[in-house]
C-alpha positions, 0 to 999 in steps of 0.5 A: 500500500503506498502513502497516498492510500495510507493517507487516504484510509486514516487520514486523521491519524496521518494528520496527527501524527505529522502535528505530533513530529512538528511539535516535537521538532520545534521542542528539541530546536527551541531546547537546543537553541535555549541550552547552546545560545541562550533562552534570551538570546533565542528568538521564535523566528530562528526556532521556526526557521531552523524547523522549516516553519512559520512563526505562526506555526510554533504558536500552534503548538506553544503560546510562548517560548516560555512554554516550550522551556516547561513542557518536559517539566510539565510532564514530569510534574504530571506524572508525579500527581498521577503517581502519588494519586496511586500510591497504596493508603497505607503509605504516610505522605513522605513514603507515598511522595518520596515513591511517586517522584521515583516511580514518576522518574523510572515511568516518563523516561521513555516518554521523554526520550521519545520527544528529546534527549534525556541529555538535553532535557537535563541541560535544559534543567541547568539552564533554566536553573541559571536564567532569572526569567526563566528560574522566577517562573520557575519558583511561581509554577513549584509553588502551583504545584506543591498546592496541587500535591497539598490537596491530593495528600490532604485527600489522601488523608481525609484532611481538610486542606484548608483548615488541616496546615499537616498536608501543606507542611509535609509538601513544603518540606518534600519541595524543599528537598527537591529543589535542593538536590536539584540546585546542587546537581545543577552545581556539579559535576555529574550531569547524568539523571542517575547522578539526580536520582541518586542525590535525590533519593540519599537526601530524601532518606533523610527527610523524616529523620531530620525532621524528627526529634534532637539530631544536633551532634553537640553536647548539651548541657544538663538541665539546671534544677530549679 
């Protein structure tokens, strides 16, 4: 059977794929381009032009280069919420957000890969770490999405999120750890997501113990009897 008549049987399907791989082509070049010159520096004309496109059709697909810049985060954000929303009742909300980010992470791999390099993915997430517009809407979307988790744990509970502070407590000392593990990541050498998880997960184990009873390693003096 030759194109035409594929074409001509499914050819909503045909259709969407070819918006699928235009999608994806304008992706990976705007996240190239971002990574190697600079997300300022980089115009929507150049990423259109670089996939043979017009302006107009990068706006199909993405409202603003800002978009384009959060999509893979977005899907990873996504498949944390849906993750955690699967997560076994008996687990307490640590256990239950610490197995959805790994689950999250092991699960939407191969759905990255499908669109962009995991490499550039991670570049990416240096790269928005060290560009002020960038990391600013960064710190407004973490904080979009710690309500989002503070909810689902609160139902998970039977908690009122809105008179209970437990859930958002719990989620705003979890989100700390992830951004710092990230932040440090971003500082270092290691630039695989096995150098991530491996970070994330040692500072996560930490998580409940410290924030748990006296962990100071000082001496304290003996009470004084009054």
């Amino acid at each position: 059977m030759t194109d035409g008549q594929r074409a001509a049987q499914h050819p909503t399907g045909l259709r969407e794929l070819k918006k699928r791989r235009t999608r994806d082509a304008l992706l990976r070049v705007a996240l190239d381009l971002f990574t190697t010159r600079g997300y300022e520096e980089t115009t929507v004309d150049e990423i259109a032009e670089a996939v043979d496109v017009s302006q107009r059709t990068f706006f199909r697909y993405f409202a603003s280069k800002e978009e384009a810049a959060f999509t893979i985060q977005d899907m990873v954000e996504s498949q944390v919420l849906a993750e955690l929303r699967q997560r076994p009742p008996a687990e307490s909300p640590f256990e239950a957000m610490h197995h959805a980010v790994l689950a999250a992470w092991n699960h939407i791999n191969e759905a990255i890969e499908a669109v962009v390099p995991v490499e550039l993915h991670l570049r990416t997430y240096r790269m928005i770490e060290s560009t002020p517009s960038l990391l600013a809407a960064h710190l407004r979307r973490a904080t979009e999405l710690e309500e989002q988790l503070a909810r689902v744990i609160a139902e998970r509970e039977g908690l009122d999120v809105e008179t209970d502070p437990r859930p958002r407590v719990a989620v705003a000392a979890f989100c700390g750890v992830i951004r710092v593990t990230g932040r440090l990541w971003g500082q270092g050498r290691e630039t695989g997501l096995d150098g991530l998880l491996d970070l994330t997960e040692s500072y996560l184990d930490q998580l409940v113990p410290a924030l748990a009873g006296d962990w100071s390693v000082r001496e304290h003096p003996p009470a004084t009897k009054t």
